[in-house]
N, C-alpha and C positions, 0 to 999 in steps of 0.2 A: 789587650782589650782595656781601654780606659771607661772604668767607673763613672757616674755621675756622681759632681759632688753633692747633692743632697744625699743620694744613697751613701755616701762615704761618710756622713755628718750621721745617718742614721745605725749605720752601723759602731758608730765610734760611742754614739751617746745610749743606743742598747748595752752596751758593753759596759758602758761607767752605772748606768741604772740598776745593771741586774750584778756589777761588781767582780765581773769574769774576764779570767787572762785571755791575751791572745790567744794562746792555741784553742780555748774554748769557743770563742767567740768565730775563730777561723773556722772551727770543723764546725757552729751550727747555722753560719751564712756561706759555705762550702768555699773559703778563701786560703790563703795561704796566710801562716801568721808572720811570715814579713813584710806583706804590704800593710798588713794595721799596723804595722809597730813605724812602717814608713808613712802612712797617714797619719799618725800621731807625732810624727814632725813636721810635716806640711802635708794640709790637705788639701791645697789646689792642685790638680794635674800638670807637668810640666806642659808646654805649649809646641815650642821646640828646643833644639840644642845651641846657645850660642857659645860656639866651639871657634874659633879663628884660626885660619889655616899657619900648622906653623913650617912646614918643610919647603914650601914653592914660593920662594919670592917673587911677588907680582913683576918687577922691574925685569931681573933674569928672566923669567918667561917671553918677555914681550921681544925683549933682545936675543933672545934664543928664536924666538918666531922670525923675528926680523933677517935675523944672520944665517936661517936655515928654514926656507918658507917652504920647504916641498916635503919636510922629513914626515916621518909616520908616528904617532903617538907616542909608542915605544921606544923608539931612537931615541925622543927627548925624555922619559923617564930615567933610561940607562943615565943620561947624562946628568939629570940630577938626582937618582938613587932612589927614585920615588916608584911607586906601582903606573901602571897601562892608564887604572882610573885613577888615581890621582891626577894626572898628568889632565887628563878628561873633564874632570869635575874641576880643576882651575880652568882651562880653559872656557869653558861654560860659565863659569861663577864671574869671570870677568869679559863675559861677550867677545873673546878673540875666534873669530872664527877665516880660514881660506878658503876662499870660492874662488877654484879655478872658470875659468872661461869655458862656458860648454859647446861655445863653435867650431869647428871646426874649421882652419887656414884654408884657405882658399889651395888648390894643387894646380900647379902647372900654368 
């Protein structure tokens, strides 16, 4: 659950007004005294994670797709050591997707 930052600013400046440690301050706004002591580093909430994939090289994938367009997620994970979703989450992250043909051949 992320906080609003006013409520984070008013909980930090009750804290400095009335001169009370975190753990006091945590047990009488029912908080845990690690996140004051982590809003007292930064009080804007993170937004999201910028994290850059490091295991899946974007180039190997495409050339793995290219060289093996029928495989199953899993096949290309084993192949580069990676989990089912990782494998997943690149593929998604860089729009590589295979749409077989949903016709069926004509018979006879």
């Amino acid at each position: 659950m992320t906080y609003s930052l006013e409520f984070r600013r008013q909980v930090l400046a009750t804290k400095k007004k009335q001169g009370l440690t975190f753990e006091e301050t945590g047990k009488l706004f029912g908080l845990s005294s690690r996140s004051l002591q982590r809003w007292s580093v930064r009080l804007e909430p993170c937004k999201k994670r910028n994290i850059k994939p490091r295991k899946i090289d974007k180039n190997a994938l495409i050339q793995d797709v290219l060289d093996y367009p029928d495989d199953y997620q899993w096949e290309r994970a084993k192949r580069f050591g990676v989990s089912d979703w990782g494998i997943g989450a690149a593929l998604k992250r860089w729009n590589i997707t295979h749409k077989k043909n949903s016709r069926t051949p004509k018979s006879g």
